[in-house]
C-alpha positions, 0 to 999 in steps of 0.5 A: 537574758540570753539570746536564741543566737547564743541558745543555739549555738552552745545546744542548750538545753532550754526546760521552757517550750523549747526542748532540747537543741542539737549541738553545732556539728560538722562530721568529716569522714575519717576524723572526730567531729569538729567545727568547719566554717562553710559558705552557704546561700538559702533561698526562702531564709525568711519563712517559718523553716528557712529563719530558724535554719538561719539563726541555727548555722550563723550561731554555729559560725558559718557565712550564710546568706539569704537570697529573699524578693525584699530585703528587710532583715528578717532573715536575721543575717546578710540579704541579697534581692532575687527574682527567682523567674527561671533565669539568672540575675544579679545575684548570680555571683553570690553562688561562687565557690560556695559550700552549699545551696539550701532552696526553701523557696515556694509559696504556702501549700495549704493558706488558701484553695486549691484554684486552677491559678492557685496550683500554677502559682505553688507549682511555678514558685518552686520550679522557677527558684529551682532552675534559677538556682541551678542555671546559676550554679551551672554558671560558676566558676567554682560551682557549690558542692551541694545543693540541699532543695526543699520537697515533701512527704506529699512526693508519695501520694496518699499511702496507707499503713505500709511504712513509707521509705525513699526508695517507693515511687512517686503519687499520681496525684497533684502534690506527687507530681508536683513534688516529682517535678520539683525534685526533678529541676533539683536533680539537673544540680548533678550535670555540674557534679553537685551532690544533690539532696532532697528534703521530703518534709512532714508535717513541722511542728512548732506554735507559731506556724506550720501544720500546728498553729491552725490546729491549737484554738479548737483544741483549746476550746475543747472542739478539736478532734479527727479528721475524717476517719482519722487513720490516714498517717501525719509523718510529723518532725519538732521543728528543732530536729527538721533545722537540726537535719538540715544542718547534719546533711550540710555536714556529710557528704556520705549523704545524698539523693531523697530523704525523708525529714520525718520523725521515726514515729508517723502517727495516725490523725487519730492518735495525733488528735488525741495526743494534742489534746491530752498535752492541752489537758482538754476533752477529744470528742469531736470529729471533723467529716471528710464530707465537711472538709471536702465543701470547706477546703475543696481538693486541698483537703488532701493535705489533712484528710490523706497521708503517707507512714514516711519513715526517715530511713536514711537519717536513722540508718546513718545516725542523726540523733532525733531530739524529739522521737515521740510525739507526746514529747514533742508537743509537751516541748512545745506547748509546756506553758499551756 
């Protein structure tokens, strides 16, 4: 039985749930493609997105290492303890000569209410590994070339129908100055000569976390449906293409600043319900109440009940090859054995 290491770095294709992987890349300006070992470090490598990416860039051949608060080898490679309070410590060494720095760090957004205490805890988890990371590279002696730091569609603020690149300003609600402030402590990266790029993620997908897990038993049931009135925008992205994304940034350095890590084709909560249900083969009949989610969920119910038309502008414009561009083919490559 093959492993998901070899999976990854041959870019099999897989007919099971799967779909089809990106290839190992690593694009040098004014030359083919061909493969370059790098040196990086990933904070946050154990969640849901950073072990993924992990497995994705150790199978491809480069020196990863994860930087973790508990070392216990789920990352699937090389761990060093951290404690990301806004300053250095002794990992700071780790960052030496490096091709490039990934933060992932920051807790769950959407695992419990939004409590006064709750949104001190999502907005200190991200700053505080943020400056921690960027006062260690400030401290290197040889600094990292790059510094690929985690953001989020959210950065927007809830949108309407008018497509979303990376040049529209921030929102004015919690998450847009959440995420405002957190790509601002990634920027200080340019005071060291780091190119800096900022990953305003949508709605990963993949069964066995993200915005996709809580979704599958009521539609499963025959009980799932809209979300309030359903137009509001879910910019969505395969988990497969998100990790592939990353990689590609790590490989060109002709790419830098804010970047929509979306799929080409946002949907409408509407048209999503009605997609994932038609993949499970059940009924889409019910809809949930904006009223209903607002007692349930309190102010978090922002995250399902708004939404920005995020387009990845510059992931297309500079050619990244999406594996999975509809969402029908997404969720079949998902939940195939449904």
């Amino acid at each position: 039985m093959r492993s998901e290491a070899h999976e990854l770095s041959t870019g099999a294709t897989d007919p099971g749930r799967r779909g089809r992987i990106h290839p190992p890349l690593r694009l040098i300006p004014g030359s083919p493609p061909r493969m370059v070992r790098m040196r990086v470090v990933i904070a946050g490598g154990t969640g849901f997105l950073g072990r993924p990416l992990v497995l994705r860039l150790r199978a491809a051949g480069h020196d990863v290492t994860t930087l973790t608060r508990r070392a216990d080898g789920r990352s699937g490679g090389r761990e060093v303890e951290w404690s990301p309070s806004g300053a250095v410590g002794a990992w700071v060494g780790e960052l030496e000569g490096l091709d490039a720095v990934v933060n992932l760090a920051g807790e769950p957004l959407a695992d419990r209410r939004w409590t006064d205490a709750r949104k001190r805890r999502l907005r200190d988890s991200r700053l505080d590994a943020t400056r921690s990371l960027v006062a260690a590279m400030k401290r290197a002696r040889r600094p990292p070339a790059a510094f690929i730091s985690g953001s989020a569609v959210g950065y927007y603020g809830p949108r309407g129908l008018e497509p979303i690149a990376e040049a529209e300003p921030s929102g004015h609600d919690f998450l847009g100055k959440l995420a405002r402030d957190w790509e601002s402590a990634a920027l200080e990266a340019h005071a060291i000569g780091a190119r800096v790029v900022l990953l305003r993620t949508g709605l990963v997908l993949e069964r066995d976390g993200g915005a996709l897990k809580p979704l599958l038993l009521p539609f499963r049931l025959g009980l799932g449906g809209p979300f309030g009135s359903g137009d509001q925008y879910w910019p969505w992205i395969h988990r497969d293409d998100w990790v592939g994304a990353v990689e590609w940034l790590l490989s060109n350095p002709g790419v830098a600043g804010a970047v929509n890590v979306t799929a080409p084709t946002p949907e409408t909560n509407r048209t999503f319900s009605k997609t994932l249900a038609a993949v499970l083969r059940r009924p889409c009949l019910f809809r949930v109440p904006a009223t209903v989610l607002k007692v349930a969920l309190g102010e978090m119910s922002v995250v399902v009940l708004t939404g920005q038309r995020a387009v990845p502008s510059k992931l297309s414009a500079a050619g990244f090859p999406f594996a999975f561009s509809s969402l029908e083919q997404a969720l079949a490559a998902i939940l195939h054995d449904e």
